[in-house]
C-alpha positions in Angstrom: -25.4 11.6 -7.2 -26.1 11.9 -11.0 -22.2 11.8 -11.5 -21.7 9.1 -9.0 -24.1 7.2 -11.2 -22.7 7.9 -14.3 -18.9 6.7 -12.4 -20.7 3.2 -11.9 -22.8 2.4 -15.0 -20.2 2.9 -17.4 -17.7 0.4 -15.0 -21.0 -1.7 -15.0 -21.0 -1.5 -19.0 -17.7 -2.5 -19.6 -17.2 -5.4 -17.3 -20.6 -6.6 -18.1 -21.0 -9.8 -18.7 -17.9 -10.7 -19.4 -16.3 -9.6 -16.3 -18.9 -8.4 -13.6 -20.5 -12.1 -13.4 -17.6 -13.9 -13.5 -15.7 -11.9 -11.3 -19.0 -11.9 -8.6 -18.7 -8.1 -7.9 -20.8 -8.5 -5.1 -20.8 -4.4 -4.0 -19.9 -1.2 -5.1 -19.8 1.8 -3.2 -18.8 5.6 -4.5 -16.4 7.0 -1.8 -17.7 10.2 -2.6 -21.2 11.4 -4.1 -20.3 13.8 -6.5 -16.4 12.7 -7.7 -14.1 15.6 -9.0 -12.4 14.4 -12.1 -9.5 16.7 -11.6 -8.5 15.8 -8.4 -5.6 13.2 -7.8 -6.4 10.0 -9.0 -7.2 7.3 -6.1 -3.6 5.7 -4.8 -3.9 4.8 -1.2 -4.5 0.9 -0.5 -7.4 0.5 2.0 -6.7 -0.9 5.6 -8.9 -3.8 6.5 -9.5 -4.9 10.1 -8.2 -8.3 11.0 -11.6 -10.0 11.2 -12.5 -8.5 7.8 -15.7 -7.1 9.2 -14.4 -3.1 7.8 -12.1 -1.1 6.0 -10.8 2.4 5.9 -10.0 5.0 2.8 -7.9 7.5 2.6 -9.1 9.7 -0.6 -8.9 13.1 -1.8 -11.1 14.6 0.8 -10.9 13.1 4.1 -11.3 9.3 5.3 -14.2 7.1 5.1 -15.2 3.8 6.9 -16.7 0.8 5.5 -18.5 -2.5 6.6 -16.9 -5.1 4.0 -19.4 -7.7 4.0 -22.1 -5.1 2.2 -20.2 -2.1 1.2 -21.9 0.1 3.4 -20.8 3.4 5.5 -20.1 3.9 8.6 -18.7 7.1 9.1 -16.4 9.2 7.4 -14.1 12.4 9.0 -14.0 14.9 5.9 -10.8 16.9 5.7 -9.7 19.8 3.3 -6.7 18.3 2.2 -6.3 15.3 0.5 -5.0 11.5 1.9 -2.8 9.9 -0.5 -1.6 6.6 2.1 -2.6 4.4 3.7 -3.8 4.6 7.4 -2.5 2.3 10.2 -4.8 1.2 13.5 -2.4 0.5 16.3 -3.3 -2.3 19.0 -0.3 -2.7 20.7 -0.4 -1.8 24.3 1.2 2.2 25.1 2.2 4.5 27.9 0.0 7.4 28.7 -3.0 8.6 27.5 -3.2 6.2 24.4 -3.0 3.2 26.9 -6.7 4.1 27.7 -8.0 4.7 24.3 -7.7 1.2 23.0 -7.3 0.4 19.1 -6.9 3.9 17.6 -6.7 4.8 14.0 -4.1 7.2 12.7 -4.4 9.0 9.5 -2.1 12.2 8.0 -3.0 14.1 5.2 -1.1 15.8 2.2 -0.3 19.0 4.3 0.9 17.2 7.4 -2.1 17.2 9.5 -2.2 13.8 11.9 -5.4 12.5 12.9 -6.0 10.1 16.1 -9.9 8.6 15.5 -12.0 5.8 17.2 -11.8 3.3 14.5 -15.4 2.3 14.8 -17.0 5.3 15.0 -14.6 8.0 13.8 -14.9 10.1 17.2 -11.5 12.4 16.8 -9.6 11.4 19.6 -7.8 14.6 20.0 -9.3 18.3 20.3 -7.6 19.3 16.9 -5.5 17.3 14.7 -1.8 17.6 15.3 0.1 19.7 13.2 3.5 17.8 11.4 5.0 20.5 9.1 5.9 18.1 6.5 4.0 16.6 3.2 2.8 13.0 4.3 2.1 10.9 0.8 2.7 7.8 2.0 1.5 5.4 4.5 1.5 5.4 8.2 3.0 2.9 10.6 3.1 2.2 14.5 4.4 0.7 17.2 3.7 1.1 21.0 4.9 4.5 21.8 5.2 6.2 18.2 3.5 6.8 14.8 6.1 6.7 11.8 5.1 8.7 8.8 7.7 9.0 6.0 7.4 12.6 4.6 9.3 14.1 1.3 11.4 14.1 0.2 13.6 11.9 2.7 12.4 12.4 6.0 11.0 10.0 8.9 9.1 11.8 11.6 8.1 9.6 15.1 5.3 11.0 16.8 4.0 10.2 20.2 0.8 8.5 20.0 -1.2 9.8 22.4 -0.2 13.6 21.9 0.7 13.4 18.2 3.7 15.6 19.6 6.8 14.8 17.5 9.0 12.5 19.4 11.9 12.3 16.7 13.1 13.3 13.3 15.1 12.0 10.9 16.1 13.7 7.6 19.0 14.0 4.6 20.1 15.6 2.3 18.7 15.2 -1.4 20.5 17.0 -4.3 19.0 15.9 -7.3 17.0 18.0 -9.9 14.2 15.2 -10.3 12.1 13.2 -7.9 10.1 10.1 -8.2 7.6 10.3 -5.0 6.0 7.2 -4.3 3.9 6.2 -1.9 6.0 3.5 -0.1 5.5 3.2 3.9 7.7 2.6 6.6 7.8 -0.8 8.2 8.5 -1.2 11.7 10.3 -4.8 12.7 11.3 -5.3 16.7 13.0 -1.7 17.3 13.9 -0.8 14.1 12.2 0.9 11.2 13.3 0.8 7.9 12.1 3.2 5.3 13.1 4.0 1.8 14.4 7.4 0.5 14.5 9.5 -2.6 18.7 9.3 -2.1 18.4 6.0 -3.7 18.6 4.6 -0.1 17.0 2.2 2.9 17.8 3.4 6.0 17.9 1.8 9.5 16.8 3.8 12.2 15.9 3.4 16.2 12.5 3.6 16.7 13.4 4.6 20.1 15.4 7.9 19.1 15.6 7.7 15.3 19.5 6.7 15.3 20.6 6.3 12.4 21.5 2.0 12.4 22.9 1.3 9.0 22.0 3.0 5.3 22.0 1.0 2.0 22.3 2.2 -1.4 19.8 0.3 -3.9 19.8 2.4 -7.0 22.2 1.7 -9.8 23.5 5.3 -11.1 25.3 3.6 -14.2 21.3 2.7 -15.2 19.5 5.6 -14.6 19.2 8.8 -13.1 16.3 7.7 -10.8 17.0 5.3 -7.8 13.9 6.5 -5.9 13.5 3.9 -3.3 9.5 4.4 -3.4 8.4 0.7 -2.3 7.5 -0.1 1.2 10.1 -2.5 2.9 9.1 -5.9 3.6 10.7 -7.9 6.4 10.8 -11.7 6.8 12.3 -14.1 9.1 15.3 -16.4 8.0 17.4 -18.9 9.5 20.3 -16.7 9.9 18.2 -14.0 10.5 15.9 -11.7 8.9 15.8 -10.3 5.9 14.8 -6.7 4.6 13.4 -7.3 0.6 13.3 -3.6 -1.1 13.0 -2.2 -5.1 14.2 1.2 -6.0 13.6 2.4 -9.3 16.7 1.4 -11.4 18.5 -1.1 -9.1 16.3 -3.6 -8.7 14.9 -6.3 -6.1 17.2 -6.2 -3.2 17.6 -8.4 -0.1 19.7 -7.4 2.8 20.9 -8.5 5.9 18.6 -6.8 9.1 21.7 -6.2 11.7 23.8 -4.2 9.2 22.3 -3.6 6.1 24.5 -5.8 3.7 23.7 -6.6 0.5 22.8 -10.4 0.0 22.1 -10.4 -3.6 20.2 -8.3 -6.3 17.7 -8.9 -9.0 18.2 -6.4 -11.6 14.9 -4.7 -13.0 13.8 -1.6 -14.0 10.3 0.4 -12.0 9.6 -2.8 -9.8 7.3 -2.6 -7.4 6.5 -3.3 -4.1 7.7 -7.7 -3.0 5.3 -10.4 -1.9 6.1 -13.1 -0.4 4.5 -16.4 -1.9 4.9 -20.4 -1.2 7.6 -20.5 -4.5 9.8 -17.6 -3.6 8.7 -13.2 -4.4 6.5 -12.1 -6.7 7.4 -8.3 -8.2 6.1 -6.5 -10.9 7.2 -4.0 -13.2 5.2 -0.4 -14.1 5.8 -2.0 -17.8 4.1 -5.1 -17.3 6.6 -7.6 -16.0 5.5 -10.4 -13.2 8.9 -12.0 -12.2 8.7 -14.9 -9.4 12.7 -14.3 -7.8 13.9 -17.4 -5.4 15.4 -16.7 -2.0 19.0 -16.6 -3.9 17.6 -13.8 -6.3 17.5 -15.7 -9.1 14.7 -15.8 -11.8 12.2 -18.8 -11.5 10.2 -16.8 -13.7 8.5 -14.5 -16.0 5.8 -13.3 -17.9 4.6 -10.3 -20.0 1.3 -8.4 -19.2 -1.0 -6.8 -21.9 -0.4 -3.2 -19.7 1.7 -1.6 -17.5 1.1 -3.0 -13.5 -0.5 0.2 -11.6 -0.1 -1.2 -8.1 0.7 -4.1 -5.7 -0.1 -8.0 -6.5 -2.6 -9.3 -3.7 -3.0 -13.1 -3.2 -6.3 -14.1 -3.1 -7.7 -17.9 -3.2 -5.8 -20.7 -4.2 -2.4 -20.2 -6.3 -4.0 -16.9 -7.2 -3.4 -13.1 -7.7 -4.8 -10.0 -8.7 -3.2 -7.4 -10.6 -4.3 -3.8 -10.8 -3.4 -1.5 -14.1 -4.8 1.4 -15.6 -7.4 -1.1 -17.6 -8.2 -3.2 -15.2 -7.6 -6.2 -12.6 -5.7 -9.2 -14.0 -6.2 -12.6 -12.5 -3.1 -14.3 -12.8 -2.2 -18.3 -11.9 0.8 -18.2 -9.4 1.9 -21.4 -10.8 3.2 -20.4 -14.2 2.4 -16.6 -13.7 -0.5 -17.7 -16.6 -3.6 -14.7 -16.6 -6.7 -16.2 -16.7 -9.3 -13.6 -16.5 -9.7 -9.4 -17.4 -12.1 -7.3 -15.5 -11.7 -4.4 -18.1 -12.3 -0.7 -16.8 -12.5 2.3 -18.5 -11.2 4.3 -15.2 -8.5 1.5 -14.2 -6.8 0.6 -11.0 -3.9 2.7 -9.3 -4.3 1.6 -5.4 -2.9 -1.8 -4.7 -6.2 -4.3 -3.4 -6.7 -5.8 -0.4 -7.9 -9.4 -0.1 -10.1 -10.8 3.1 -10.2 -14.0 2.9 -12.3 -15.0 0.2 -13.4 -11.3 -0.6 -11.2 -9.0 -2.4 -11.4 -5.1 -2.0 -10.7 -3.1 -5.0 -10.8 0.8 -5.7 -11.1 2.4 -8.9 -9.1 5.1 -10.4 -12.4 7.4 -10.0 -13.2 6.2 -6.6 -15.5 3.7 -6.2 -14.6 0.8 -3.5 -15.8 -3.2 -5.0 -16.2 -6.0 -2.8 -15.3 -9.0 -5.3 -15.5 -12.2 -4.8 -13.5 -15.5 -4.9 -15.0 -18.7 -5.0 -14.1 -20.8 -1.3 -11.8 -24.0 -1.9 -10.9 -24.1 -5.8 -10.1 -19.7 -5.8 -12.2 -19.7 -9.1 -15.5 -18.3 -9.8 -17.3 -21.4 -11.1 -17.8 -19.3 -14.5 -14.1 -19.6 -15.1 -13.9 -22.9 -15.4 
């Protein structure tokens, strides 16, 4: 507990007072009591129910559960091997044995091991956790027969949810001397899921059988050598149908068409990040600092430079507002002109993208402590920013 402590007051020192009050950290809760310094640094975004009422953390030594209105535990499963992505509950209604189990959590760790848990009280729901041969570092995602876990360095593995029995696999080739390894997640969208790959493609596949649909190259050799597609995919309905929005590391923001994968247009950038969709278009941001608002015809609407590199994803939180993680600390940023209006420094800084619940936003530190923060209703500022 002493270096717990220790974790917290020096956090407490540096965002005190000019960050702690005005940012109304209303919690903060250690993940773990005694934090190893030279384990992995924390990456995976949290999951947050729908309601808002608790959240789940996949860290270096198992998961944990948390009630989000006071930062307390619930339960936690511990594990040997680390959890670098995110978790996924599915709700959807499924054949078999999962039919009867109701909302079930899903979690893999860094050695392949899939976990099915009662999301409220962490009861396994399987004798022993099912066994996937592959590295799982990203996140996990569902739909009403499968699980979808991405696994390096370019493989998509559908397992049956109520066995955790591989259904399907998908995998290619990667010849390349170098890998960037994100921690991007597959999305599922009707029956297809798209998913990103170290070949400096996103691929279309079945979710039925894993057929391969349609593949895409993002990257832009003539750039760099590093076209990692690391972001997760983000799908949104259009008129003339929907749209897939992607980043790989050297070619850019790209949209493309659902049914076949063409490319609509490309915003050119450099380590962009994963898109969010906002009222004036997509906000990305760049590992070197970059916020860029793109329109729906990829041009720039646009831009502004951050004092540091962006760490993780942009959540929205408020009104007009959004919160940027980096490796000194969380950035409140004006959507309207992209303006910062506020620093919460920190010494340990901010890897995992946050999550916001309404007018609460979750945040966990480079060293593993979870904060509940929050936003003031209506106006989105603290009155102390004013």
């Amino acid at each position: 507990m002493a270096q717990a402590a220790i974790l917290v007051v020096a956090w407490q020192l540096i965002a005190s007072p000019a960050g702690a009050e005005l940012l109304d950290v209303r919690w903060r809760t250690p993940l773990h009591a005694t934090p190893d310094l030279f384990r992995p640094r924390h990456a995976a975004p949290p999951l947050v129910a729908k309601d808002g009422s608790v959240g789940w953390f996949a860290t270096a030594r198992g998961l944990v559960s948390l009630d989000l209105h006071d930062g307390h535990e619930r339960w936690r499963q511990t594990t040997t091997e680390p959890m670098v992505g995110r978790p996924v509950v599915a709700e959807l209604p499924a054949e078999g044995t999962a039919a009867a189990w109701g909302p079930t959590l899903y979690t893999a760790t860094l050695g392949g091991r899939l976990y099915a848990l009662d999301p409220l009280t962490g009861k396994p729901r399987w004798p022993e956790p099912a066994q996937l041969d592959a590295a799982v570092q990203s996140g996990l995602s569902a739909d009403s027969r499968y699980v979808f876990a991405a696994a390096a360095p370019a493989m998509l593995l559908a397992m049956d949810r109520g066995t955790g029995k591989p259904a399907w696999r998908w995998s290619t080739l990667v010849d390349r001397d170098y890998l960037i390894e994100g921690q991007g997640a597959p999305t599922v969208h009707g029956s297809v899921v798209y998913v990103g790959t170290a070949t400096g493609k996103l691929v279309a596949l079945s979710t039925r059988d894993g057929a391969l649909l349609w593949d895409a190259t993002l990257e832009l050799k003539e750039r760099s050598p590093y076209g990692d597609v690391d972001s997760t995919p983000v799908v949104v309905a259009g008129p003339r149908g929907a749209v897939v929005l992607a980043t790989s590391q050297s070619g850019g923001l790209c949209a493309l068409a659902s049914d076949d994968g063409r490319l609509l247009w490309r915003y050119p950038g450099e380590g962009l990040g994963d898109p969010v969709v906002v009222a004036g278009g997509i906000l990305v941001a760049s590992a070197l600092g970059e916020l860029h608002l793109v329109d729906w015809k990829g041009r720039r609407k646009m831009a502004r430079k951050l004092a540091d590199p962006v760490a993780g994803s942009i959540a929205l939180v408020g009104d007009g507002l959004g919160l940027v993680p980096s490796e000194r600390g969380l950035d409140v940023v004006r959507l309207a002109d992209l303006r910062p209006l506020l620093r919460l420094a920190s010494e340990v800084g901010f890897e995992a993208p946050l999550a916001a619940v309404g007018n609460t936003v979750i945040a966990v530190t480079n060293g593993g402590v979870v904060l509940g923060i929050g936003v003031q209703p209506g106006g989105g500022l603290h009155p102390d920013w004013r």
